[in-house]
C-alpha positions in Angstrom: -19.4 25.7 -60.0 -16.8 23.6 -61.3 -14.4 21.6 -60.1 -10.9 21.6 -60.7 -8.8 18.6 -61.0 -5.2 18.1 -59.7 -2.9 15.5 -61.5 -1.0 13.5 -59.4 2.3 14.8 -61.1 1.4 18.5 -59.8 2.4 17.9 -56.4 3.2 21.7 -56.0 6.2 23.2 -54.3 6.3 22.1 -50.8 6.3 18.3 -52.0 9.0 16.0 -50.6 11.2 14.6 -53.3 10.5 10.8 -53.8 13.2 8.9 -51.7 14.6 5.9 -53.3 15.2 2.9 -51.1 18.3 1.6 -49.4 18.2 -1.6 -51.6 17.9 0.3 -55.1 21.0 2.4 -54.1 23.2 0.1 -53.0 22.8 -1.9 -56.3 23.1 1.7 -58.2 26.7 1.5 -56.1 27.4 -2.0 -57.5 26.6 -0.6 -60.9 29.2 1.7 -60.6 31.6 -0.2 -58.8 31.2 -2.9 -62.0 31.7 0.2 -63.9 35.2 1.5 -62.0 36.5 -1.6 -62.5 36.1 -1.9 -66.2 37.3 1.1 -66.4 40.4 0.1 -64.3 40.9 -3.3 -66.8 40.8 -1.0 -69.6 43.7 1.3 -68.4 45.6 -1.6 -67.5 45.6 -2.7 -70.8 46.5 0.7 -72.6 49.3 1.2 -70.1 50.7 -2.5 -71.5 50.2 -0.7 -74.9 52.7 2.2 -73.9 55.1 -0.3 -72.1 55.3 -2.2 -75.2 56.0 0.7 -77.5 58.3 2.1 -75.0 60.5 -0.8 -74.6 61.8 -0.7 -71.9 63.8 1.6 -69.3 61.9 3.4 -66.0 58.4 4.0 -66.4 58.4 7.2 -64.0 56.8 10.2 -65.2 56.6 12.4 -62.6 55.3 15.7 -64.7 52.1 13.6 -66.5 51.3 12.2 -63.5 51.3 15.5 -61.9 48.7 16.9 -65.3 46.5 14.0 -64.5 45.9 14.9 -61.3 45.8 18.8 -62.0 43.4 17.9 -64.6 41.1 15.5 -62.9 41.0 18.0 -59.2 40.2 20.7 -62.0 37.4 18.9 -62.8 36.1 18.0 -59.4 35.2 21.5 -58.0 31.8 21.9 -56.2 31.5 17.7 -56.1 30.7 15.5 -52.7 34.2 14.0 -53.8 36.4 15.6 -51.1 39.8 16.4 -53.1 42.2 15.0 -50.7 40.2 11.2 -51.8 40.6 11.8 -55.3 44.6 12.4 -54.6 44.9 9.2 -52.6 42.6 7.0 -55.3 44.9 8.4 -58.6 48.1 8.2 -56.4 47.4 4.1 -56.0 46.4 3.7 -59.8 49.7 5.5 -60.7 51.2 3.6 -58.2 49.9 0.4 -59.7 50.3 1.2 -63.5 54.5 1.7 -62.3 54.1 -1.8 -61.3 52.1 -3.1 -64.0 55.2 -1.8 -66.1 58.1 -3.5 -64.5 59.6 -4.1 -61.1 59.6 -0.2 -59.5 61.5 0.0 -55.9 62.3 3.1 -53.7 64.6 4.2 -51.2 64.3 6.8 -48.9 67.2 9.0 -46.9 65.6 10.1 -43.6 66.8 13.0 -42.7 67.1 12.1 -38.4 67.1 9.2 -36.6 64.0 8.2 -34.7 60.8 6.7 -34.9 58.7 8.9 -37.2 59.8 8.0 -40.4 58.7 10.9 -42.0 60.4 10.5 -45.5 59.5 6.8 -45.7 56.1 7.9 -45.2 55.9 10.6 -47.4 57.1 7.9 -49.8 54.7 5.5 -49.5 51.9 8.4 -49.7 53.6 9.3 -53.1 54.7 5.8 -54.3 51.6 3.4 -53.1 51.1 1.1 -50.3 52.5 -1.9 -52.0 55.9 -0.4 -53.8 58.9 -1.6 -52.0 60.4 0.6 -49.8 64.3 0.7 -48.7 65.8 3.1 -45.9 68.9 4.2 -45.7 70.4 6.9 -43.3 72.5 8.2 -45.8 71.9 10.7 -48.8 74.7 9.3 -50.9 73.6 5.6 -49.9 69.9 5.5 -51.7 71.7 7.9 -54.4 74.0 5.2 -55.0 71.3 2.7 -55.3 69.3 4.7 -58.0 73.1 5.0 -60.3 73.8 1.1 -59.8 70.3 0.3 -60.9 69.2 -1.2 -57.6 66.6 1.3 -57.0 64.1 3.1 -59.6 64.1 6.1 -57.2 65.4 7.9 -54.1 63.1 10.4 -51.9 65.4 12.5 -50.2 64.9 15.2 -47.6 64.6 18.6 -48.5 68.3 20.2 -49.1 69.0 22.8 -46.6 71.6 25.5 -46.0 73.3 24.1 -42.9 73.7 20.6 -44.1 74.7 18.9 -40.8 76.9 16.4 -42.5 78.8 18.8 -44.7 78.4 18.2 -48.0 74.8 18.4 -49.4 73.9 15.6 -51.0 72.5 17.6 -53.9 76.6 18.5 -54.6 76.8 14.9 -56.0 74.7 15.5 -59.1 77.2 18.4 -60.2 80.1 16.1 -61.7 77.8 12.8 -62.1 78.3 10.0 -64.7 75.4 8.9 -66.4 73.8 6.2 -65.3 73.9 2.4 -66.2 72.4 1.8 -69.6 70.5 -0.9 -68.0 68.6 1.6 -66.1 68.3 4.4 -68.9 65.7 5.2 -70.8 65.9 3.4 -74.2 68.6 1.5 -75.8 72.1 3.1 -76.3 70.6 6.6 -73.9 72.7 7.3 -70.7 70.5 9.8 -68.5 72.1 11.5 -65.7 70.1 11.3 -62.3 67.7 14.1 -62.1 65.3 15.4 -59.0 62.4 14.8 -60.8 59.4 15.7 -58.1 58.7 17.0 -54.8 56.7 15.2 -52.4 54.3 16.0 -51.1 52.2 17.2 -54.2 48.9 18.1 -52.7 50.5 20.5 -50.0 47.0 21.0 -48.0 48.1 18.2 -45.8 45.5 16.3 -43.7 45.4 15.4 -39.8 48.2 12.7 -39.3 49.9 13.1 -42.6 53.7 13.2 -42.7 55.3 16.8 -42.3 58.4 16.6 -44.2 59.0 17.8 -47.7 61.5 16.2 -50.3 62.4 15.4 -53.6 62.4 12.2 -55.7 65.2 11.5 -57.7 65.7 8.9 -60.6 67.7 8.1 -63.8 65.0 9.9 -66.0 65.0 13.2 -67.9 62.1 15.5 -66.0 59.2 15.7 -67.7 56.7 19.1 -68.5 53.6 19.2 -66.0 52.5 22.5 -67.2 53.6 24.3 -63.9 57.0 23.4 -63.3 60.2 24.9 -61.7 63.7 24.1 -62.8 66.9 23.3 -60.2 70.2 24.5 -61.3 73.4 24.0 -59.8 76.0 27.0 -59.9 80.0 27.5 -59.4 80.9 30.9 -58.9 83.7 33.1 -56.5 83.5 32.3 -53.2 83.3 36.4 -52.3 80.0 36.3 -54.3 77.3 37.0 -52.2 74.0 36.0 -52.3 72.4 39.2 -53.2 74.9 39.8 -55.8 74.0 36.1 -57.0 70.2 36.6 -56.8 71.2 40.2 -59.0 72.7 38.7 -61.3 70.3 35.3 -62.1 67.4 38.8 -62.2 69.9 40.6 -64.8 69.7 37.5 -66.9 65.9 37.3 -67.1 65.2 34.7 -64.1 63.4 34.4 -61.5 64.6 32.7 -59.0 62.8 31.4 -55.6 65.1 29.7 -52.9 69.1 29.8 -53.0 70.8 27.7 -51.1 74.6 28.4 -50.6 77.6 26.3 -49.9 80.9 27.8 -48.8 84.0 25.4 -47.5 86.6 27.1 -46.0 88.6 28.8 -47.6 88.1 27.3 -50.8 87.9 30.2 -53.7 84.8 28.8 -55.7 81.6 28.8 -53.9 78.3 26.6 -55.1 74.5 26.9 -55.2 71.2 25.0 -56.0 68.8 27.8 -57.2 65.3 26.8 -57.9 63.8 29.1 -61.0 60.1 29.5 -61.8 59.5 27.5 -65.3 60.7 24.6 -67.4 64.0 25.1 -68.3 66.7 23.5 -70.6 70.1 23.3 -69.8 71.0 25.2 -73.1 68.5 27.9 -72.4 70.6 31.6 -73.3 69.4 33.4 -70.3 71.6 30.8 -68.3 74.9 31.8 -70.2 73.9 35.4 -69.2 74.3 34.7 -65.5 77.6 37.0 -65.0 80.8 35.3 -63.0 79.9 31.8 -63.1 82.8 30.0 -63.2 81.6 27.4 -65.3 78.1 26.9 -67.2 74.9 26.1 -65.3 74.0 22.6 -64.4 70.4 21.7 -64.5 69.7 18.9 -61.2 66.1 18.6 -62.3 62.6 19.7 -62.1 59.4 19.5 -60.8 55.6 20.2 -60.8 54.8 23.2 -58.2 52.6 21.3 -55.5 48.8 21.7 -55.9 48.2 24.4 -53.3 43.9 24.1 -53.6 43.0 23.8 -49.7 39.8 22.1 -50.5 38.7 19.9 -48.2 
């Protein structure tokens, strides 16, 4: 009878895996960590690259940062790497390449007094742990910073209907003057300021994480993200309503989402911020087809739709 002989590499089926040991993993992690933070070096200096051929103005780009993060969560499905991590890590190298770029600075409007500090927060999730953060109380205060140059941004509450102190603050970017040319973006450019994002950008929001929503405004044109939706500010009669108004935006080949209306008194021209699904321009046709305006549609911005993936 013969024998039959089993290589040691046939271990068959029900073989246990070879573990490796504690002390060969945790120099694999060093590896890598070596390897992140080449990486990091490198970026840093290809951002100094783009600084230098920029020259100048505020660094801010709200839509590519959103497409590298679109990007980079599209990439990360199935993986150990839970996706709320990978948000948090990019949002601090952002955060650090604004830096690397110039002196960046924020202010914040919260929108009630009291101790949570929900805008401030949101902030700082958005912005980094170690951008400056200022606080103001008042809308038109941290707006004021961003048009005198003292601030590269303002994060700003959510507008809403009943506006408890009367005038929205999003009213203020309807007549606007440009702002300084110190704060523009290139030499001899005046850019009006623009909401340019809204925070927070991954909406599946962890245990403890800040509640409020809002809006970031700066002296910057808005940039494409891919996914984007436009903010308009309209004039029309005050006996308009808002069915009529959401008829007629239709009729003209948008779509509109929310429409927030402000009436005062008895004032004959009534005004609203409508937020329409796309990137828009200001001279887009369909917005000279909005019938009864009272005078042509003024864009206040736009933004990347929030990344709505719930993964954990």
């Amino acid at each position: 009878m013969s024998s039959i002989e089993i290589s040691s590499d046939d271990k068959g089926p029900s073989a246990a895996p070879e573990r490796r040991s504690l002390a060969a993993l945790r120099a694999e992690l060093d590896a890598i960590d070596d390897a992140l933070l080449a990486g990091l070096q490198r970026r840093a200096a290809i951002v100094a690259e783009v600084a230098a051929l920029k020259n100048g103005g505020i660094p801010l780009r709200p839509g590519r940062e959103a497409a590298i993060l679109r990007r980079l969560l599209g990439r990360n499905t199935g993986n150990p790497l839970p996706c709320q991590a990978l948000v948090r890590v990019w949002r601090e190298i952002l955060a650090g390449s604004l830096a690397q770029q110039g002196h960046f600075t924020v202010v914040v409007s919260e929108a009630k007094s009291g101790a949570d500090n929900a805008i401030a927060l949101l902030a700082r999730e958005h912005f980094g742990a170690l951008t400056p953060i200022r606080t103001h109380r008042s809308p038109s205060q941290a707006i004021g910073e961003v048009a005198a140059g003292h601030a590269s941004a303002a994060v700003l509450p959510l507008p809403v209907e009943e506006d408890a102190s009367g005038t929205p603050w999003w009213t203020a970017l309807l007549h606007q003057e440009a702002a300084p040319l110190s704060r523009a973006e290139g030499p001899g450019e005046r850019t009006r300021i623009n909401i340019v994002a809204r925070l927070p950008f991954w909406a599946a929001r962890p245990e403890g994480a800040p509640r409020a929503n809002a809006f970031a405004l700066a002296a910057i044109t808005p940039d494409e993200s891919g996914a984007d939706r436009t903010l308009f500010g309209l004039e029309f009669p005050a006996e308009t309503s808002r069915a009529r108004l959401a008829s007629q935006i239709a009729a003209a080949g948008l779509s509109a989402g929310t429409i927030l209306l402000r009436r005062e008194g008895e004032q004959k021209t009534a005004q609203a911020l409508v937020d329409l699904a796309g990137f828009i321009a200001e001279d887009d046709p369909r917005l000279a087809a909005i019938e009864g305006l009272l005078r042509p549609a003024v864009r206040l911005g736009a933004y990347a739709e929030p990344f709505e993936d719930d993964q954990p």
